[in-house]
PABAGU-522126 format. One record per residue (C-alpha): residue number from 1; residue in one letter; x, y, z. Coordinates in steps of 0.001 Angstrom, whole numbers, plus 500000, padded with zeros to 6 digits. Layout:
BEGIN
{pt NUM A {X Y Z}}
...
//
This chain:
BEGIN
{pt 1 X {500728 435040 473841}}
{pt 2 X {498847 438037 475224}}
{pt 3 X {500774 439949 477587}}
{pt 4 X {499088 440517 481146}}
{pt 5 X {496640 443974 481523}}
{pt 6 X {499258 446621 483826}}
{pt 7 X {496619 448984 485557}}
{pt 8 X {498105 452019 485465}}
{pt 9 X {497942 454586 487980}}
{pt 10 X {495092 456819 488136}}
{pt 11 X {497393 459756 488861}}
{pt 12 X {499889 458900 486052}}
{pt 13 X {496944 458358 483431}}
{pt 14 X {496314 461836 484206}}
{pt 15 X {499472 463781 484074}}
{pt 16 X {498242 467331 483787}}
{pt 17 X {495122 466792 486270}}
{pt 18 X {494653 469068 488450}}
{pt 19 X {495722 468935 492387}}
{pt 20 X {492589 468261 494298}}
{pt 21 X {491712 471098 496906}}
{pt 22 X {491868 470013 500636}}
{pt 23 X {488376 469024 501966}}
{pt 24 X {487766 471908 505059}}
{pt 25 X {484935 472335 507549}}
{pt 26 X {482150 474264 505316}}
{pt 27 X {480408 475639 508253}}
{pt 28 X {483072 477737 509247}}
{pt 29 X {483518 479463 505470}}
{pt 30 X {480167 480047 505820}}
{pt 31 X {480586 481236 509496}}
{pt 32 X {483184 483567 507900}}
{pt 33 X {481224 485954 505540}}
{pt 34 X {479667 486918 508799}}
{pt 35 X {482405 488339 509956}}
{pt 36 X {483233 490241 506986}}
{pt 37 X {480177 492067 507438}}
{pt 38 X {481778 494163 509285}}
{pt 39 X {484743 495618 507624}}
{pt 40 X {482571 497581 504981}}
{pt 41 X {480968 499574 508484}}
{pt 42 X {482698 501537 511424}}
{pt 43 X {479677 501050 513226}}
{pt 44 X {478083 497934 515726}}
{pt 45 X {475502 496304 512825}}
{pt 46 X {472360 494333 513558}}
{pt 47 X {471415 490384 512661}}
{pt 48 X {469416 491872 509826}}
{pt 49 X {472366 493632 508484}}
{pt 50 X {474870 490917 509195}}
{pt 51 X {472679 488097 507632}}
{pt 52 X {472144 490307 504641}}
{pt 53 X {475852 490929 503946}}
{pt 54 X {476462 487224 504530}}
{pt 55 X {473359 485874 502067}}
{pt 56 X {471687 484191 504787}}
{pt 57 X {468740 483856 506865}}
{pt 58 X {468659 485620 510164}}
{pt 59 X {467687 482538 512013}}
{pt 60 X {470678 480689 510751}}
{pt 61 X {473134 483803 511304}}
{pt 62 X {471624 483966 514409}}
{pt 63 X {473260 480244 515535}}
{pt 64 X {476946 481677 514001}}
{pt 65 X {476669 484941 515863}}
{pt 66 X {475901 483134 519049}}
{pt 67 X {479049 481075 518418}}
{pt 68 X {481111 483662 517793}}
{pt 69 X {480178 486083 520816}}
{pt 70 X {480821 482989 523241}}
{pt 71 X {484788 482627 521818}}
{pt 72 X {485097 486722 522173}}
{pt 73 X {485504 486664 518502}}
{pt 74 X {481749 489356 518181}}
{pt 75 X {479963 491470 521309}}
{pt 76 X {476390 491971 521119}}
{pt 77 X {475251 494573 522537}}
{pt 78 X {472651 494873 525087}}
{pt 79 X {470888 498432 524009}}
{pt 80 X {469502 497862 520128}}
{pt 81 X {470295 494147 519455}}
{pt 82 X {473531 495262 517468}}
{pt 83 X {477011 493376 517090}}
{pt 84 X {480413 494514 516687}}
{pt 85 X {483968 492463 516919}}
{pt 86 X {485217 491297 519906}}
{pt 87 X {487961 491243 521654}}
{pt 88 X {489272 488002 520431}}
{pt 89 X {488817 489484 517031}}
{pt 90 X {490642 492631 518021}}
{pt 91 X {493720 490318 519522}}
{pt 92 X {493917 488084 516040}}
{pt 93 X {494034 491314 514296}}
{pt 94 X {496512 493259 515946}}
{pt 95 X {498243 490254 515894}}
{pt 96 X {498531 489552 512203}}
{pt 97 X {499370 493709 511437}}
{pt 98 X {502600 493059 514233}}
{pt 99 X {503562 489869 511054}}
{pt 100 X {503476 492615 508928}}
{pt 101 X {506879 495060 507610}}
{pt 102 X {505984 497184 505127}}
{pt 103 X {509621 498031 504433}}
{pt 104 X {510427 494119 504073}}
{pt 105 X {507977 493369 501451}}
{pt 106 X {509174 497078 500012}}
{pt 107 X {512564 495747 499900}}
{pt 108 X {511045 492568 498120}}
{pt 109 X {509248 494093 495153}}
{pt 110 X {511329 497303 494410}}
{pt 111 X {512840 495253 491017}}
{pt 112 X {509158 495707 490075}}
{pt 113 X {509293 499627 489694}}
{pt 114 X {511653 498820 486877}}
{pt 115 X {510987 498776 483216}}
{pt 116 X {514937 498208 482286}}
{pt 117 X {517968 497892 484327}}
{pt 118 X {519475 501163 483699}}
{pt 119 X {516702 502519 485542}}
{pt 120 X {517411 503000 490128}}
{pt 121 X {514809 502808 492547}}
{pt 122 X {515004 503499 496053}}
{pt 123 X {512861 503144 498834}}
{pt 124 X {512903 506259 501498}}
{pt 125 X {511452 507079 504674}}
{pt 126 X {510787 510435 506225}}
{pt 127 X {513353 511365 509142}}
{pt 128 X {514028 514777 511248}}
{pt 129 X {515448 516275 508628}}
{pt 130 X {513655 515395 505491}}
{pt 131 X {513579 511996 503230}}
{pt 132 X {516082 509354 503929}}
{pt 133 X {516981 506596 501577}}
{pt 134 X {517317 503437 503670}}
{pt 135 X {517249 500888 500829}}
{pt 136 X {518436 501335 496776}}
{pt 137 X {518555 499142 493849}}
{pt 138 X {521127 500947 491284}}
{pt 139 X {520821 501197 487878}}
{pt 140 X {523504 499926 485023}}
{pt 141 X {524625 502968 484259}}
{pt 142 X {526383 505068 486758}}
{pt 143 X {525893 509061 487197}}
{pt 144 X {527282 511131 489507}}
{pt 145 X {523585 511694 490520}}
{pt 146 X {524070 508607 492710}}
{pt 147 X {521683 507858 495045}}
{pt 148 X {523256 506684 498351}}
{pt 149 X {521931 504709 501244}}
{pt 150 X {521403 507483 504198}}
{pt 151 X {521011 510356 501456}}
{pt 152 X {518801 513093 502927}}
{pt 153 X {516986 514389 500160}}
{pt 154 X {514247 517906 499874}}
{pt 155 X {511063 517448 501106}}
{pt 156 X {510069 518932 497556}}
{pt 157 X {511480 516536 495770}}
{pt 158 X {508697 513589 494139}}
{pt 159 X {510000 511287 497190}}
{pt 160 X {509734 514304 499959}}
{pt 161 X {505842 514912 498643}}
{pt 162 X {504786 510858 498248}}
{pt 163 X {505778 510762 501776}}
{pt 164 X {503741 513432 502933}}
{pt 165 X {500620 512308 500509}}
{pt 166 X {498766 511385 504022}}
{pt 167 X {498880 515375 504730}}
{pt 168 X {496629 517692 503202}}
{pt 169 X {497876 520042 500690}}
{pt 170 X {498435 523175 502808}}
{pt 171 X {500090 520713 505690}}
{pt 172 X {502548 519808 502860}}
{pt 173 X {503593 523215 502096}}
{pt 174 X {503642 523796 505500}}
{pt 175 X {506328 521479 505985}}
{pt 176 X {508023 522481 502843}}
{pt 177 X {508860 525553 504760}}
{pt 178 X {511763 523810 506186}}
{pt 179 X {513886 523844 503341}}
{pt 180 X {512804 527328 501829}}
{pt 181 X {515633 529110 499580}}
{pt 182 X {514369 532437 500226}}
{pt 183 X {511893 534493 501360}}
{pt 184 X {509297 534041 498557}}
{pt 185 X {511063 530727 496720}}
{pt 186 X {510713 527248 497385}}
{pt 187 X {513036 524649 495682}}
{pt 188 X {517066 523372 495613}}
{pt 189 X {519703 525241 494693}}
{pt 190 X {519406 523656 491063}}
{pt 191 X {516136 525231 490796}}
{pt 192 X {513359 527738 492748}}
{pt 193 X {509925 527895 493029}}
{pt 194 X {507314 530132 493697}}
{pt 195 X {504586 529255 496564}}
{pt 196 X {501808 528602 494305}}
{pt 197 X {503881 526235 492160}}
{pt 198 X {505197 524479 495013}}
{pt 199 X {501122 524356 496160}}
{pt 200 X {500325 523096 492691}}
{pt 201 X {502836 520311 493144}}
{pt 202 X {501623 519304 496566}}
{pt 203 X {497575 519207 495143}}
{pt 204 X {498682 517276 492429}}
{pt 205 X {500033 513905 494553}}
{pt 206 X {496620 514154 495910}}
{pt 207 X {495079 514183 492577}}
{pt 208 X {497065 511035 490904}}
{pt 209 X {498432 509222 494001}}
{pt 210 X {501670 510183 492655}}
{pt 211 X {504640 512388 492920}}
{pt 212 X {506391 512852 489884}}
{pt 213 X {509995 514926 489496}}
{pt 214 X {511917 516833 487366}}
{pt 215 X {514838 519002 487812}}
{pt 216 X {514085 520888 490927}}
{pt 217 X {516797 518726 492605}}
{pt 218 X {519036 518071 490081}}
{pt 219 X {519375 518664 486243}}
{pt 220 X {518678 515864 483446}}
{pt 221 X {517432 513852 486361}}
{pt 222 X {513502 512409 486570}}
{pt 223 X {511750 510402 489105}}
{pt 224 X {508453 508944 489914}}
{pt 225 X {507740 508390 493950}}
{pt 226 X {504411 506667 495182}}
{pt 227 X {503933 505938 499053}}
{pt 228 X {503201 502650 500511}}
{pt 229 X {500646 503238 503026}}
{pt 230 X {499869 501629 506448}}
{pt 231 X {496012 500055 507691}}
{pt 232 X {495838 503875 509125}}
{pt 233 X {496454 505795 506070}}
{pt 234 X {499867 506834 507278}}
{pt 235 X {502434 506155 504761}}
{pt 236 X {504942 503766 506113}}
{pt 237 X {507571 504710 503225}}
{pt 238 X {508237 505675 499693}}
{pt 239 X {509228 503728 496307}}
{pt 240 X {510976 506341 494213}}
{pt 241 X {511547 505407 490271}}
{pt 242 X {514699 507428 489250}}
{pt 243 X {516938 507711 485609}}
{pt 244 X {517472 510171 483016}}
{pt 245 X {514744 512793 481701}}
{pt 246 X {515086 510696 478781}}
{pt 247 X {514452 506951 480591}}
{pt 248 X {511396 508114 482773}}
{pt 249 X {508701 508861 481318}}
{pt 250 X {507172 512169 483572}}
{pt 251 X {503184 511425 482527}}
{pt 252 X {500423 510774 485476}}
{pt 253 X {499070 508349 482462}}
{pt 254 X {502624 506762 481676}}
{pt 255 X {503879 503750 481795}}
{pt 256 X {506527 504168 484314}}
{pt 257 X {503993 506313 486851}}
{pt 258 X {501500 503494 486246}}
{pt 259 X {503537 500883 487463}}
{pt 260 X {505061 502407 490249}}
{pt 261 X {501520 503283 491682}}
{pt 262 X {500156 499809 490947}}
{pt 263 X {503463 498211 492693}}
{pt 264 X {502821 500914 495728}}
{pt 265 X {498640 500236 495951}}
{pt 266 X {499286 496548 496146}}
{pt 267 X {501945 496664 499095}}
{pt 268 X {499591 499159 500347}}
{pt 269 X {496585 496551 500735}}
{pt 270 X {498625 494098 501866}}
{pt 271 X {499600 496177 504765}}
{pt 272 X {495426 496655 505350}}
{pt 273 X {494948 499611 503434}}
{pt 274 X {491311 500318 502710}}
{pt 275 X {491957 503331 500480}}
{pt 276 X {491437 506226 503144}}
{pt 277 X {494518 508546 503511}}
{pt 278 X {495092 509191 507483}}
{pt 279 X {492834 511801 508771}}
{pt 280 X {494233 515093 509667}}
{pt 281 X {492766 518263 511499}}
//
């Protein structure tokens, strides 16, 4: 006797199908590319432009940007036909950077800066008085070089200069002043200086994006410090890589400097970094 035909499910016949992806309203995807115009210019930019950015006709941006100027979310301006964001643009933006803690999502990823678990990383902020740790992930194996939570640390240290990579060189050195060991030395009392190493030092975060240390604060000790930068350019804190000379490797091309700095970038965009450092006179 032939057994009755079972239909099977069309979602169980396919096991390892793919999830479908949720029908939306095309028109406003579309709508949206307009918009993005404008975060590649600081300055208002005409239907041509906008239309061009977008990959469509000016007639049909036209419709969009008429749209969007009646909710607040573009302005056109009267003198030159030009657009720039509104004000209901403005609001949803400010809104979404106030979602936004930089030291949270820090605190989040720091396990990342590790290649091995006997390595500590810390995150740091810049107080009064030079770096502060406010957040640490210890390493397996204990020194007496331990880094503690409200540790103030020298601004020359690789933490002290990735949180002062938004200054220019010469700022940097200016505020390096602060924790001079003599008249012509800069340093810890582990090591000293001379101004045009200290300089050199400074230049060279600018250079690679990266601080990197070695025993100016204390001896047999490495680290690698990156900053985490805000949608202004200001650096909102540090991520500092720290171990043994012999556990860090101290190379702008290394491994541990590369990940640090690709851990910091990313935290950095997500904050609205566009790449600029803050502008300083």
């Amino acid at each position: 006797m032939a057994l009755p035909k079972t239909k099977i499910p069309q979602s169980a016949s396919k096991p390892n199908a793919a999830p479908k992806t949720p029908k939306g309203i095309q028109s406003v995807e579309i709508g949206y590319r307009l918009l993005t115009g404008f975060t590649n210019s600081t300055e208002p930019l005409s239907l041509k432009q906008l239309a061009a950015a977008a990959g469509m006709t000016s007639a049909k941006a036209y419709f969009y940007l008429t749209s969007f100027t009646r909710i607040g979310l573009t302005v056109k301006l009267e003198q030159g036909a030009l657009y720039k964001l509104g004000p209901a643009a403005i609001h949803l933006g400010l809104t979404a950077l106030s979602q936004l803690d930089a030291l949270q999502k820090a605190r989040e990823a720091i396990a990342q800066a590790r290649s091995h678990a006997t390595q500590s990383v810390f995150i740091s902020v810049m107080g009064n008085h030079g770096p502060n740790v406010i957040h640490r992930m210890q390493g397996a194996h204990w020194s007496v070089y331990e880094v503690r939570i409200g540790a103030i640390l020298p601004r020359i240290s690789a933490t002290g200069r990735a949180l002062m990579a938004s200054l220019p060189p010469k700022l940097m050195l200016e505020a390096l002043e602060k924790d001079r060991t003599g008249k012509a030395e800069f340093g810890t009392p582990y090591r000293s200086i001379s101004r045009s190493e200290a300089l050199k030092l400074c230049k060279d975060v600018h250079a690679h994006g990266i601080a990197l240390g070695g025993s100016i604060v204390a001896p047999d000790f490495a680290s690698v410090s990156a900053p985490v930068y805000d949608h202004d350019g200001n650096v909102s804190c540090a991520i500092t890589l720290v171990g043994y000379r012999g556990d860090i490797n101290l190379d702008y091309d290394g491994e541990d400097a590369k990940r640090v700095l690709a851990l910091c970038r990313r935290l950095s965009e997500e904050m609205g970094w566009s790449g600029q450092r803050m502008k300083t006179q």
